[in-house]
C-alpha positions as CSV (number, residue, x, y, z in Angstrom):
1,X,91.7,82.4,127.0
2,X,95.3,82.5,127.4
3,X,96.5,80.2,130.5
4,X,98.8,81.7,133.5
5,X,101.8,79.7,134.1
6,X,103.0,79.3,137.4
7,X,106.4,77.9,138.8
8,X,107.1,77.0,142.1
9,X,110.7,77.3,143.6
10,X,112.3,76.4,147.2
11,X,115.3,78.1,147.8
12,X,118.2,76.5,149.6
13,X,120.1,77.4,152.2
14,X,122.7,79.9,150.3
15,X,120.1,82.2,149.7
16,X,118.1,82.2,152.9
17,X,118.0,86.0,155.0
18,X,120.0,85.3,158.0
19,X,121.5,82.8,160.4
20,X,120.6,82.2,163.5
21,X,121.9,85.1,165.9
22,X,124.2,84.5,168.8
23,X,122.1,84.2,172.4
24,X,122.6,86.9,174.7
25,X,124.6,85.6,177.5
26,X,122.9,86.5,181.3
27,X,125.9,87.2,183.9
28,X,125.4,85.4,187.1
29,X,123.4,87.3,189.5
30,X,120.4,87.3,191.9
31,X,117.4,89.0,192.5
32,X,115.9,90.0,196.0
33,X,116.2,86.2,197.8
34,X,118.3,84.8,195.4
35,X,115.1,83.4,193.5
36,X,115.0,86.3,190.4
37,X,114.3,84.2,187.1
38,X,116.5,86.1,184.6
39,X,115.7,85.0,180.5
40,X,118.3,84.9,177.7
41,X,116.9,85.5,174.4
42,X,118.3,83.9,170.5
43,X,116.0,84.5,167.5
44,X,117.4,84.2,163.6
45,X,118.1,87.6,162.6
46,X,115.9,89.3,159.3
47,X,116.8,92.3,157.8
48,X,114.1,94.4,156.0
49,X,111.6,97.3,156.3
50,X,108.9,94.8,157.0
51,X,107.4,95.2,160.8
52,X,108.6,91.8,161.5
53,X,111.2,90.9,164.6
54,X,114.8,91.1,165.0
55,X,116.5,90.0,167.8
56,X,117.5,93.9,168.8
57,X,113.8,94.7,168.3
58,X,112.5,92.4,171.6
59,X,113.0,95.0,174.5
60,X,110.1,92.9,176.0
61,X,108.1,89.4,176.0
62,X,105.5,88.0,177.6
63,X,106.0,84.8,179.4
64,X,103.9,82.3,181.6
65,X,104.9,78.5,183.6
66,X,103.3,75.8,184.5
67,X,104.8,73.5,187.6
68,X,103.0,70.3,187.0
69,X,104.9,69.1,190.4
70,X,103.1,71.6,192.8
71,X,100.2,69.9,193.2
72,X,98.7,73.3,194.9
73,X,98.4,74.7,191.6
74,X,95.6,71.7,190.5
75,X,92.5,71.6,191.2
76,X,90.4,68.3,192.6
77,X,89.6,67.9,188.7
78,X,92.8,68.1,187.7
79,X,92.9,71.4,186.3
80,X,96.5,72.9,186.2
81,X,96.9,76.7,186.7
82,X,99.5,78.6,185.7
83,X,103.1,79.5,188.2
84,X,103.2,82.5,186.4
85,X,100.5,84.2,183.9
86,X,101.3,86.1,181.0
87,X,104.3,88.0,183.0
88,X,105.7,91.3,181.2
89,X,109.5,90.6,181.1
90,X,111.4,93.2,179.9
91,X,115.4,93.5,179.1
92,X,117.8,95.0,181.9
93,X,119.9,97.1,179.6
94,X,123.2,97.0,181.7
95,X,123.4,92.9,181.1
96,X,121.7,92.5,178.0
97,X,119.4,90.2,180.2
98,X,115.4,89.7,180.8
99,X,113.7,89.7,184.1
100,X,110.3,90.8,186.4
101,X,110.2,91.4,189.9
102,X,107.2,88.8,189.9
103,X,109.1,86.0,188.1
104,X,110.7,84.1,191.0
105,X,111.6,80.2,191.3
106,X,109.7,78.1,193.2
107,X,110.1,78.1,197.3
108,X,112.2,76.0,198.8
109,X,112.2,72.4,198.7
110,X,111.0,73.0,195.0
111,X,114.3,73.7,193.0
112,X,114.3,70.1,191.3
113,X,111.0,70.9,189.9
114,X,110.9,71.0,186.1
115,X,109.2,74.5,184.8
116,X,107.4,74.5,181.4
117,X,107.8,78.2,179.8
118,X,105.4,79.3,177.1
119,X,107.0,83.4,175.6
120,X,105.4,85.6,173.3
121,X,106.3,88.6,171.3
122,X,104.9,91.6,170.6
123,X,101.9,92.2,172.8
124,X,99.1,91.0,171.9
125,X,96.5,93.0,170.1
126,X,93.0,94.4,170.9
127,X,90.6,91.8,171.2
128,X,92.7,88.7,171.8
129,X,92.7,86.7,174.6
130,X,94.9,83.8,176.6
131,X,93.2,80.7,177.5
132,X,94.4,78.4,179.6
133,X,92.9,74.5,180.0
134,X,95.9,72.8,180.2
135,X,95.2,69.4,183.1
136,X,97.7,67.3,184.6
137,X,97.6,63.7,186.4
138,X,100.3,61.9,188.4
139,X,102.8,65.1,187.7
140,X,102.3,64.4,184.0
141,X,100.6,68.0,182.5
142,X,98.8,68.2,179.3
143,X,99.4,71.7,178.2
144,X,96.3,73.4,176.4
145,X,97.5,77.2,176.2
146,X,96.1,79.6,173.5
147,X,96.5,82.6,171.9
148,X,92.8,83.3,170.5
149,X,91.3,85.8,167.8
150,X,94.8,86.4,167.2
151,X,94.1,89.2,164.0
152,X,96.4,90.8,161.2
153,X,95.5,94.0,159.7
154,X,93.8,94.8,157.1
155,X,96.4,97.6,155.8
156,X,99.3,95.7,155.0
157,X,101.9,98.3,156.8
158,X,99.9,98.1,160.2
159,X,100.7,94.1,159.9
160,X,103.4,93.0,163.1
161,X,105.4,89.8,163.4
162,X,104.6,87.2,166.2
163,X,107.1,84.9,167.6
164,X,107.0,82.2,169.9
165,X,109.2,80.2,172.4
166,X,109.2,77.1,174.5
167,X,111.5,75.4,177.3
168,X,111.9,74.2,180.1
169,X,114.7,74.3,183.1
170,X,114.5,74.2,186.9
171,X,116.3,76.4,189.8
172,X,118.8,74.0,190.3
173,X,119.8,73.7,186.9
174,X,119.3,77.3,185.6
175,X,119.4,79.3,188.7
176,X,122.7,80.6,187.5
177,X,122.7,80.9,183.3
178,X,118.8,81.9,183.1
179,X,116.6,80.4,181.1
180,X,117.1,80.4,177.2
181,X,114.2,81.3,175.0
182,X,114.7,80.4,171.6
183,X,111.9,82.5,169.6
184,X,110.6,81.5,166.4
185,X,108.6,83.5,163.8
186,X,105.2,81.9,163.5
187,X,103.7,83.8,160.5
188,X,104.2,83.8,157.1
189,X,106.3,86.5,155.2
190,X,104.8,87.3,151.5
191,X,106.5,90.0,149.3
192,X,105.6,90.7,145.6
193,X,108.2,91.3,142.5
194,X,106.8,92.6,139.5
195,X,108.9,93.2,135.8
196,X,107.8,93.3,132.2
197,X,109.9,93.2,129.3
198,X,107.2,94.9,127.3
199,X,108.3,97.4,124.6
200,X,105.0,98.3,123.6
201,X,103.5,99.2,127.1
202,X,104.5,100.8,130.3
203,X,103.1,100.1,133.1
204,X,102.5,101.7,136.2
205,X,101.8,100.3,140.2
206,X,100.2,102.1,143.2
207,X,98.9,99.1,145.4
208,X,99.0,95.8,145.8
209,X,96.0,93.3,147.3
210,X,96.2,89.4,148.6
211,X,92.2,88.6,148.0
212,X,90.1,85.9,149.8
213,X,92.8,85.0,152.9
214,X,91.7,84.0,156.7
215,X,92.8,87.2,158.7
216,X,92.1,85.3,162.2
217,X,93.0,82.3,164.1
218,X,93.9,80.6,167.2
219,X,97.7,79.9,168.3
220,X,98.3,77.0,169.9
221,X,101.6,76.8,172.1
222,X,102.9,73.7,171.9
223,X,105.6,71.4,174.4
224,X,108.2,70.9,171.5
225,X,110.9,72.4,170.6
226,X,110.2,75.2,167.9
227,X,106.7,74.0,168.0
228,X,103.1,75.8,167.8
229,X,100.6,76.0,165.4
230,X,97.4,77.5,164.4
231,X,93.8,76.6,164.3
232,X,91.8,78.8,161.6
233,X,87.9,78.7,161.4
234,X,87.5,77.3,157.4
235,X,83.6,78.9,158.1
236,X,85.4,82.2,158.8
237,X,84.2,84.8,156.2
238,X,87.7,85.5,154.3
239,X,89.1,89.4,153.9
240,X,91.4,90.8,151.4
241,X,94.6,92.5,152.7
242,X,96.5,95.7,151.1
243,X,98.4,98.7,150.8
244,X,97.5,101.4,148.0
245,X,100.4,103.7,148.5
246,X,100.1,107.1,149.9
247,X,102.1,110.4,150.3
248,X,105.8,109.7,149.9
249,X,105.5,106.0,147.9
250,X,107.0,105.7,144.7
251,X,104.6,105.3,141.5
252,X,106.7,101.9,140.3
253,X,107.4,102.1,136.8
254,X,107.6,99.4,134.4
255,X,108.9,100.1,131.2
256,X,110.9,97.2,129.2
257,X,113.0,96.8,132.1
258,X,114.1,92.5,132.6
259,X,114.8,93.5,136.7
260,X,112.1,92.6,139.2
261,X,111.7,95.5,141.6
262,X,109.1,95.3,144.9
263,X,105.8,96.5,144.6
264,X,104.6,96.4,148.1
265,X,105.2,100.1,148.0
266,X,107.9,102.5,149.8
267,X,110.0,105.7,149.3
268,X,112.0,105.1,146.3
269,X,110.4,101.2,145.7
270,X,111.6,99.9,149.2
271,X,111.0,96.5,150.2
272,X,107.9,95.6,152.1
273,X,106.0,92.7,153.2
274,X,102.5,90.8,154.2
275,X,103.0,89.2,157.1
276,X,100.2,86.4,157.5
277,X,98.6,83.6,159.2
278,X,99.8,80.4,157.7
279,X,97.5,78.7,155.8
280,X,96.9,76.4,152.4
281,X,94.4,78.3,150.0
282,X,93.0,77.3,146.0
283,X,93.3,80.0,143.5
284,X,90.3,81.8,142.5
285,X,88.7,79.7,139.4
286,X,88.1,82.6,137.0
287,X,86.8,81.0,133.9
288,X,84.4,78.6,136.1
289,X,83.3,80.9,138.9
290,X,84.6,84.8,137.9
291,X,82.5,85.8,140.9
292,X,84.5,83.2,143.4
293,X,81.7,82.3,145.4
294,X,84.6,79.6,146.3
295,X,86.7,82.0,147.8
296,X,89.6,81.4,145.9
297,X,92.6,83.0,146.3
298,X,94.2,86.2,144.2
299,X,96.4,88.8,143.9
300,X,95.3,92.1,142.6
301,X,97.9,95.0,141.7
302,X,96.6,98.3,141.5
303,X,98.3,99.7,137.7
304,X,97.7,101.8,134.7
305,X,98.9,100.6,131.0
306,X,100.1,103.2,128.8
307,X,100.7,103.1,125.1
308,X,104.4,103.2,124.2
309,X,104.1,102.5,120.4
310,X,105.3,105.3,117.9
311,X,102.6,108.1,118.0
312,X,101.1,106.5,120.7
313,X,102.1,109.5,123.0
314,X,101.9,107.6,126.2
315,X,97.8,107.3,126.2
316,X,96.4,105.5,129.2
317,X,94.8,101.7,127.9
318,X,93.7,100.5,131.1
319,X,91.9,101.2,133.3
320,X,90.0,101.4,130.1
321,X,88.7,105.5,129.4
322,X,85.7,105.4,127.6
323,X,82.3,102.8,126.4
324,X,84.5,103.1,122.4
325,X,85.3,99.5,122.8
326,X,81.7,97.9,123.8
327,X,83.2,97.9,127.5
328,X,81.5,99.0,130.7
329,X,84.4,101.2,131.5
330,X,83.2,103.0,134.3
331,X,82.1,99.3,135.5
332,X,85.9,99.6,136.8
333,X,87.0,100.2,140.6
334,X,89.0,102.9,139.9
335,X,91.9,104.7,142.1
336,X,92.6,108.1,141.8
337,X,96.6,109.8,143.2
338,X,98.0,112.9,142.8
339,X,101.5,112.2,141.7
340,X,104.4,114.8,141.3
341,X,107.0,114.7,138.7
342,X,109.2,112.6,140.2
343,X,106.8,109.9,140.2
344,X,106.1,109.9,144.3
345,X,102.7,110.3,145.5
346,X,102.2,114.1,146.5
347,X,101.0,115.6,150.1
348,X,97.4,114.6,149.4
349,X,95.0,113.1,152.2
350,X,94.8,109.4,150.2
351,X,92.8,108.7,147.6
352,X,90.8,111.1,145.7
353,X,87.6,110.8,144.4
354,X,86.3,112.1,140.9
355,X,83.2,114.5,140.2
356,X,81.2,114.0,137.1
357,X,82.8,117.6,136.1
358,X,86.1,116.3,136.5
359,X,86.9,118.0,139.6
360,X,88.5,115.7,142.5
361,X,87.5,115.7,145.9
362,X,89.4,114.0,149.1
363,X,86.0,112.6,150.5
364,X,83.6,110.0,148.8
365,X,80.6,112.3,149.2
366,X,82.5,114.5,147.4
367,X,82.1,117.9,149.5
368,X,86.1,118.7,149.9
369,X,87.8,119.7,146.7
370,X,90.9,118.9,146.5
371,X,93.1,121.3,145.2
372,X,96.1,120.0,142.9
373,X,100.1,120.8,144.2
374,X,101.9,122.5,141.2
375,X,103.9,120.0,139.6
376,X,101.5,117.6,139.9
377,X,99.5,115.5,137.9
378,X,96.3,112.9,139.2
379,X,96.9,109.9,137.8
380,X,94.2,106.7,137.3
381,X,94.8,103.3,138.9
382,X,92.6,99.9,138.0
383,X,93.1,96.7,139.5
384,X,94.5,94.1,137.7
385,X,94.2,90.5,139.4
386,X,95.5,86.9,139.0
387,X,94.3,83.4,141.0
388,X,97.6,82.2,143.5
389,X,97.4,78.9,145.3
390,X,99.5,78.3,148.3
391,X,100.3,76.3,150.9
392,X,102.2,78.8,153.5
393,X,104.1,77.6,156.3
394,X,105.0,79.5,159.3
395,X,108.4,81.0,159.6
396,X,108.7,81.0,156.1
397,X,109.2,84.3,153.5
398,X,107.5,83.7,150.4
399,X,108.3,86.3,147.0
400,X,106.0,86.0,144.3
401,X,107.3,87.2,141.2
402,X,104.8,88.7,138.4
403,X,105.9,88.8,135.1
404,X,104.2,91.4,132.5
405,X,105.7,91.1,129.6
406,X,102.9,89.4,127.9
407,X,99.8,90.6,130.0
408,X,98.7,91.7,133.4
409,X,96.0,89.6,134.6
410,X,92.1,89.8,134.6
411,X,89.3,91.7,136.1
412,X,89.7,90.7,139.6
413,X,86.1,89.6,141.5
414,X,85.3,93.6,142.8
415,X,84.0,94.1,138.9
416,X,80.3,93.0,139.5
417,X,77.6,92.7,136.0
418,X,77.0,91.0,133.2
419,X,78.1,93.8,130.8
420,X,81.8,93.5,129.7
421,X,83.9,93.5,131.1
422,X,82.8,90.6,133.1
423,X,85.3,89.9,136.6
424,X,87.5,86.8,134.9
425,X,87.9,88.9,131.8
426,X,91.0,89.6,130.5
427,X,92.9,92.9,130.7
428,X,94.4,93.3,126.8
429,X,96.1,90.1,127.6
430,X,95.9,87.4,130.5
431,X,99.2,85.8,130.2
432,X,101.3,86.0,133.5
433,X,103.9,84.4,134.6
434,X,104.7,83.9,138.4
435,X,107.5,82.2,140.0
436,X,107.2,81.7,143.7
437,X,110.7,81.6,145.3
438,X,110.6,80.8,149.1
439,X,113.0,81.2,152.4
440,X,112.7,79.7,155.7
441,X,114.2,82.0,158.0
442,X,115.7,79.4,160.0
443,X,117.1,77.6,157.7
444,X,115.9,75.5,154.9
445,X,117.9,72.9,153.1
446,X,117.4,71.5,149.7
447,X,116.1,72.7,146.2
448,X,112.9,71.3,144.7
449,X,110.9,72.9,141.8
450,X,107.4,72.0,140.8
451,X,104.6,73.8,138.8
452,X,101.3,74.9,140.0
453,X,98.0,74.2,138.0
454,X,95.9,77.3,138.0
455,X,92.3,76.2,137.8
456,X,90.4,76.9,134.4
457,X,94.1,76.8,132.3
């Protein structure tokens, strides 16, 4: 078997998506007894059809302080409640600054005392939870303040940035200029390239999968500048993540082209993005464990080859049509579209689903028939997968690019049975290249370059 090659590449600062933006500049002012906290907000700016955060985006935060000087907010076991908890601040449009009606400085006598603020953005989802065991002795606090069963979705597209900030400032010191929150992204930012200089083949993409990831973890707020991290559960049964486009996506077409173009899917091949807990994974180890019991990590793209040789008339290869070959076609996990002639993915309810007569339906049992758009064809989608490792950082954009101009991968794990082919098989070819280019979106300097060993090559 052929071995992948991978490269690994960190891009400096010249190439990186944005500079920091300027901070929004509170006018002096005060609320009902002179004691209204207002918040200024800075965040590095990121430009793309992703769901993640831009500085215009954050109409509201979350914010709570602690007053480790107030000794009525400790208990006798030295238990430190919050000042404030988990305050909904939103932005004043007519100063461009934040403030709530319940976020006041403390009373008098108190405007020396340092305040620790932990902020948050979006809201949180369904299902998670603040915690708060942070203790403090002699004035001194030890902050223990958590985000838990902090989830991304499943569907790539419902995915949402979170960013954090921390500081610190006092009434006497920021009664007048606010408080400055300096937000930082605290996911990881994965997009996928694809191109193939293939003059025999063209190739088709409808979907794109990350395979075997941790979807769910604990954030830690931290008393550092910029800092915060996360705390995943390695027991935690791993998910797979993805987007098979639907009505209005793009088919993207491969055919001898040397550009990379995005295949996370959009009208006309716009760019989107994974946006994912940080985390260090393995690669799936194919030719040692092709069902990865291990849980290794992949990436599957969801394609069709076709046959551009003379005569060859554009006839699907893969996913594979028939038993001709001594392969368990129908063994497959197949993917069914409707696609009009323009190549975009018609007004159909998702994925269709095929009858033994050859009718399709919009339902897996089968009982709606769908009825085909004129102009349009239904076109058949396998997966095609590769083993990634990675070692993703937070606040860091990562674009894998897949080269398929000698092969597209192997059957991915989901192909289950002994009969070929076998998950770890290859699909005509195995050979892929990947180069894994990387930007820190607050800024990164330096260029290294190292290569990653696949397991089984």
């Amino acid at each position: 078997m052929n071995a992948f090659k991978f490269t690994y590449m960190t891009v400096g600062a010249s190439l990186l998506l944005a500079s920091c933006a300027k901070e929004e500049v509170s006018e002096p002012g005060f609320g009902t007894g002179g004691k209204l906290i207002r918040f200024n907000t800075s965040l590095p700016e990121v430009i793309s059809r992703a769901e993640s955060v831009g500085k215009e985006d954050i109409q509201n935060f979350h914010v709570t302080a602690f007053n480790p000087a107030d000794p009525k907010l400790a208990d006798t076991n030295g238990n430190l409640r919050e000042f404030i908890k988990d305050e909904l601040v939103e932005k004043d449009e007519n100063n461009g600054v934040y403030n709530s009606g319940n976020c006041l400085w403390p009373e008098s006598g108190h405007e020396e005392d340092e305040l620790t603020f932990f902020a948050y953005y979006p809201a949180r989802n369904t299902g998670t939870t603040l915690e708060n065991t942070s203790t403090v002795s002699g004035g001194v606090a030890n902050f223990n303040y958590t985000v838990n069963n902090f989830r991304v979705a499943a569907n790539i597209t419902d995915q949402v940035d979170f960013i954090a900030a921390y500081t610190t400032g006092s009434m006497a010191e920021n009664m007048f200029s606010g408080i400055n929150l300096e937000f930082n992204h605290k996911l990881s930012k994965i997009e996928v390239m694809a191109k193939s200089m293939h003059k025999s083949c063209k190739i088709e993409i409808a979907g794109i999968r990350i395979g075997c990831i941790h979807n769910q973890g604990i954030y830690n707020f931290k008393a550092e500048e910029g800092a915060g991290d996360w705390t995943i559960d390695q027991n935690q049964e791993k998910a797979n993540v993805e987007y098979v486009y639907r009505e209005g996506d793009k088919i993207i077409a491969l055919d001898n082209t040397v550009a990379e173009v995005s295949i996370m899917g959009g009208p006309e091949g716009a760019g989107n993005y994974a946006i994912l807990l940080p985390e260090k994974y393995d690669g799936w180890d194919f030719s040692n464990d092709n069902t990865n019991s291990s849980e290794g990590m992949y990436i599957s793209v969801l394609l069709r080859i076709l046959d551009k040789t003379p005569g060859g008339n554009d006839k699907q290869q893969y996913p594979y049509f028939d038993n001709s070959q001594g392969l368990n076609a129908m063994n497959i996990q197949r993917v069914y579209l409707a696609v009009d002639n323009t190549g975009t993915i018609t007004d159909n309810p998702g994925q269709l689903y095929k009858g033994a007569d050859g009718t399709y339906y919009t339902n897996a049992a089968r009982t709606r028939e769908y009825r085909l758009p004129q102009g349009s064809v239904v076109k058949e989608f396998g997966w095609a997968s590769l083993p990634v490792s990675a070692d993703w950082q937070p606040g860091h954009s990562y674009c894998y690019t897949l080269d398929y101009t000698s092969g597209v991968g192997v059957h991915g794990p989901d192909v289950t049975g002994n009969v070929s082919p076998k998950a770890g098989d290859p699909i005509i070819s195995d050979r892929v290249g990947v180069s894994v280019s990387v930007n820190d979106w607050q800024g990164l300097n330096g260029t290294t370059t190292s290569v990653i060993g696949v397991p089984g090559s």
